[in-house]
C-alpha distance (Angstrom), angle and dihedral (degrees) to the residues before:
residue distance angle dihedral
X1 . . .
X2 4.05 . .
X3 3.69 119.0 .
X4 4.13 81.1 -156.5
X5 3.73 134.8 34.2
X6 3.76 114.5 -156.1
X7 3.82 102.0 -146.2
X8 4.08 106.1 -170.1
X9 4.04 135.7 155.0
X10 3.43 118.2 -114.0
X11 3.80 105.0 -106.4
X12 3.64 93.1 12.2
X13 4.26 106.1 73.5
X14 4.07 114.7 -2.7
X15 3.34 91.0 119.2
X16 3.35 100.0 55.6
X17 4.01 89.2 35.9
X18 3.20 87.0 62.7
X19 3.71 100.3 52.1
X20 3.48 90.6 41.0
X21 3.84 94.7 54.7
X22 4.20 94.0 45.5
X23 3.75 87.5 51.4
X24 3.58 98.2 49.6
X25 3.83 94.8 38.5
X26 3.96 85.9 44.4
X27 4.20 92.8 54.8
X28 4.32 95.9 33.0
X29 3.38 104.5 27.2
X30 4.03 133.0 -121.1
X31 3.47 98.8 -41.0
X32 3.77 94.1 54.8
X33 3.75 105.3 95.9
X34 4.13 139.3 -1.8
X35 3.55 120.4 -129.3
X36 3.84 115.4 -172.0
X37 3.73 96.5 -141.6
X38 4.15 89.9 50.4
X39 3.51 100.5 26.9
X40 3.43 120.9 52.0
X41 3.83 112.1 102.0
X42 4.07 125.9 -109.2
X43 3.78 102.9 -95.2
X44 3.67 101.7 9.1
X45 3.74 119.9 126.0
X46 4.06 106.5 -115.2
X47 3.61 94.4 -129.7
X48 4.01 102.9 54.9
X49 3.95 82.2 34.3
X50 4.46 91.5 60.2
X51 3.55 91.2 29.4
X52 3.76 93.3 56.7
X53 4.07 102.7 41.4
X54 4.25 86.2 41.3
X55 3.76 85.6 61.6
X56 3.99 94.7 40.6
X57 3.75 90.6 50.2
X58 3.95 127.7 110.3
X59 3.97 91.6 -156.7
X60 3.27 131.9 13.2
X61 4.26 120.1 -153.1
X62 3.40 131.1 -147.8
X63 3.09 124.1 -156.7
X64 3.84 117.2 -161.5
X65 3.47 130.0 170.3
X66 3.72 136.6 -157.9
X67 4.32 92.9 -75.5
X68 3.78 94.6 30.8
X69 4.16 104.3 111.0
X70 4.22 84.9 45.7
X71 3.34 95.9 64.0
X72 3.76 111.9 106.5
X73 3.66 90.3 -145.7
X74 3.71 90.9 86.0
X75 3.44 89.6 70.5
X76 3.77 99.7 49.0
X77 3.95 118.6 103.3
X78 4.43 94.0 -127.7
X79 3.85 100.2 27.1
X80 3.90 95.7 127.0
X81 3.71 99.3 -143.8
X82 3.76 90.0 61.3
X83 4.04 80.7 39.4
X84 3.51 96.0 62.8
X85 4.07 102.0 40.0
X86 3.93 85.3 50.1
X87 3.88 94.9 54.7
X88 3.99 89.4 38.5
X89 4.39 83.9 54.2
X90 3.85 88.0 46.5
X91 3.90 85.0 52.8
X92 3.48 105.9 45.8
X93 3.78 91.6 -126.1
X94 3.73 115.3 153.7
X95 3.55 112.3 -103.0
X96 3.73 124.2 -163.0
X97 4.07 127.1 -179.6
X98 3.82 120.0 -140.9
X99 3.72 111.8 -156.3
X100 3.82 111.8 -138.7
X101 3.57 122.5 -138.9
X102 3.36 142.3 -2.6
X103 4.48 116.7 -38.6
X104 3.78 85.5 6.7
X105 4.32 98.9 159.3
X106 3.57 125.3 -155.6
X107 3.98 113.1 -85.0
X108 3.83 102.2 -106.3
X109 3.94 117.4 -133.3
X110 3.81 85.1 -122.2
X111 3.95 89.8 66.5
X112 3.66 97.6 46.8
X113 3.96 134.1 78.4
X114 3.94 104.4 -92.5
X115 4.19 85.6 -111.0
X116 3.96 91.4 54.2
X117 4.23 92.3 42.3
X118 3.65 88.9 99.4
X119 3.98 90.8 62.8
X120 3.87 80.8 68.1
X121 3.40 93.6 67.1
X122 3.73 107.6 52.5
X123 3.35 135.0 99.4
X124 4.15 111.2 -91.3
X125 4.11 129.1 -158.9
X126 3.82 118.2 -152.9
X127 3.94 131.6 -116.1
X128 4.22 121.4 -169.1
X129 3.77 125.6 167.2
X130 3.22 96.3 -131.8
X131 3.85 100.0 46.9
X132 4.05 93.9 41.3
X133 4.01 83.4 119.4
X134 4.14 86.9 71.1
X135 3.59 103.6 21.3
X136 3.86 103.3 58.7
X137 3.30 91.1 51.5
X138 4.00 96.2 45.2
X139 3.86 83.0 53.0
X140 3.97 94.4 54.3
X141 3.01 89.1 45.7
X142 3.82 99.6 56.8
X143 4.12 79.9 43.4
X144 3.59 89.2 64.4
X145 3.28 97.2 62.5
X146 3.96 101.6 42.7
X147 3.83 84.0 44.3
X148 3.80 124.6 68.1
X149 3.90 98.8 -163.6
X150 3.64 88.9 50.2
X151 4.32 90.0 53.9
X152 3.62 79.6 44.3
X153 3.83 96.7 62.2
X154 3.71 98.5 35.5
X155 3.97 85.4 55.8
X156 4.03 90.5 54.6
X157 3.80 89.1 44.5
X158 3.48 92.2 50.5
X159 3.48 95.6 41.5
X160 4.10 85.2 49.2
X161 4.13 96.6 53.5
X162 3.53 89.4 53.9
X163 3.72 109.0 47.6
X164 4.45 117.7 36.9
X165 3.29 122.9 167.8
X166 3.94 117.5 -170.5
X167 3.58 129.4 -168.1
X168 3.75 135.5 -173.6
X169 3.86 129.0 -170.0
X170 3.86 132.6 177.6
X171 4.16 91.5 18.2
X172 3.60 103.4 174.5
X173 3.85 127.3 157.7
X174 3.93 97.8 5.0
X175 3.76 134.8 74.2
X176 3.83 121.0 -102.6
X177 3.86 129.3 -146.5
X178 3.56 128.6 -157.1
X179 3.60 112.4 -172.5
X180 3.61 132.6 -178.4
X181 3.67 145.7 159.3
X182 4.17 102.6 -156.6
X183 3.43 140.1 -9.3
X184 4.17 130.8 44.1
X185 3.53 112.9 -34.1
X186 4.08 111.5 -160.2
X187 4.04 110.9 172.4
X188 4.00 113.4 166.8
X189 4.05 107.9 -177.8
X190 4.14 109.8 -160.2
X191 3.53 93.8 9.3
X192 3.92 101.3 -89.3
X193 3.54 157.4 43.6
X194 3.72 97.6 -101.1
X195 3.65 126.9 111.1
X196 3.61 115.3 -46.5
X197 3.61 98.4 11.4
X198 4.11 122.5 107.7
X199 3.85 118.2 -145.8
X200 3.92 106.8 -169.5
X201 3.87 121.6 178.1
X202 3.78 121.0 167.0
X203 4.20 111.3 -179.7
X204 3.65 111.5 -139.1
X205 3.83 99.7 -8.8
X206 4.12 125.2 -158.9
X207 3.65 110.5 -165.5
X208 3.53 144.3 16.5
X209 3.50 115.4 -37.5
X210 4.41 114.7 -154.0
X211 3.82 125.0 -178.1
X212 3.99 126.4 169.6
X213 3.43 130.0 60.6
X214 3.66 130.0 -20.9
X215 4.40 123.5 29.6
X216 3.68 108.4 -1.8
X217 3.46 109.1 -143.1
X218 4.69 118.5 -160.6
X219 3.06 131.0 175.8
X220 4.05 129.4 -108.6
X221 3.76 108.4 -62.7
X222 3.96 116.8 -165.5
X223 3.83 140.8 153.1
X224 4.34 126.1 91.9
X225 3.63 90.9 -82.7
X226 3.94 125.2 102.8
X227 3.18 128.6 -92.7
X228 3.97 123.9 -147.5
X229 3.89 122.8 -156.5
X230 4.12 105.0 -179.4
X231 3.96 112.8 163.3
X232 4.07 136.3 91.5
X233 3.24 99.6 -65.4
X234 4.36 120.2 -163.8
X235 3.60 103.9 -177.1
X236 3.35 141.7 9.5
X237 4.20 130.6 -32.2
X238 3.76 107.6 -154.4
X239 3.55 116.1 -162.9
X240 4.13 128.3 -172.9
X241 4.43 122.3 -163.8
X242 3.30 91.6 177.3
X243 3.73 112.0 -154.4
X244 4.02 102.3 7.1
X245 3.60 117.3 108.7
X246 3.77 137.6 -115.9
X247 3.45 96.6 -93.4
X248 3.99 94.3 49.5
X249 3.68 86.9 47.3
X250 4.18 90.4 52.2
X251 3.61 88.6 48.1
């Protein structure tokens, strides 16, 4: 079932229904919305099919444009715009208008049928053509925090950006790159440390990290301990010990 149900006149908001219901599948996946035109199920009657995803619904949307609380629809008994708000008041589902384009104002109780008045009163989001680029996103974001699931995936894809692990086994042929920004970096390519394998481990790395053919590029090393270079080097290996001396550095 949905987590949102795009309610929208016919005429009125497809376009932006439409965008809205992309973008929202696009971030949450296939479940996240219901969109009457996409939605509704191959041999399914369209009324048990809206009644039943308005009542499963977490949030309800409504999309109303500059006309939308003069049309006498509203006040007809079987217009399915005023359909679906009723059943989403008779189900306590959050409902939240989004005012389409631009100098859009609030539908005022006065306008509405006495059973919609309370739509009125709620707190609305904003949708323009021309500034889709920063009002989808301002509108899933104010999803995610009326909607659990939603929380739920930005946590994991949070969680995802900031922790990768990569791993590579039977590498033969082709170069391999490890990269890394902090943290312990452990790559092993064929397994081993035999002949024509590469074992690379960096401990708490801070930069980019390249290995394969072409300039190989390592982080800062530093500390009195050695430090061991072995591979077929073309070029030059430059390395800096800072403050030690000439004899430290010959020993």
């Amino acid at each position: 079932m949905p987590h949102v149900f795009i309610n929208y006149r016919t005429g009125d908001g497809e376009q932006a229904s439409a965008h809205l219901d992309d973008a929202l599948r696009q971030r949450f996946g296939d479940n996240a919305s219901f969109r009457d035109g996409r939605s509704i199920s191959l041999g399914r009657t369209f009324q048990e099919e809206l009644r039943e995803n308005v009542r499963a619904c977490e949030v309800l949307l409504v999309l109303a444009g500059p006309g939308w609380s003069a049309r006498p629809e509203l006040w007809r008994e079987g217009d399915w715009v005023r359909e679906e708000i009723l059943e989403a008041l008779r189900n306590d589902v959050l409902i939240v208008p989004v005012l389409l384009g631009r100098g859009t104002a609030r539908p005022a109780r006065a306008d509405l049928p006495p059973e919609l008045a309370s739509v009125a009163d709620r707190q609305c989001l904003t949708y323009e053509a021309h500034r889709a680029e920063y009002d989808v996103p301002a509108i899933l974001q104010a999803l995610t925090k009326v909607v659990p699931a939603f929380a739920d995936a930005e946590e994991e894809r949070a969680q995802a950006t900031e922790t990768t692990a990569n791993r590579m086994r039977e590498v033969g042929g082709v170069s391999a790159v490890q990269t890394g920004s902090a943290g312990d970096i452990s790559t092993t390519v064929n397994g081993s440390t035999g002949a024509g394998s590469t074992t690379t481990h960096f401990h708490a790395a801070t930069g980019s990290v390249h290995t394969g053919s072409g300039n190989q590029h390592l982080p800062q090393f530093s500390g009195d301990g050695p430090v061991n270079y072995t591979a077929d080097n073309h070029g030059t290996v430059h390395n800096s010990f800072g403050n030690r001396t000439a004899d430290q550095e010959k020993k």
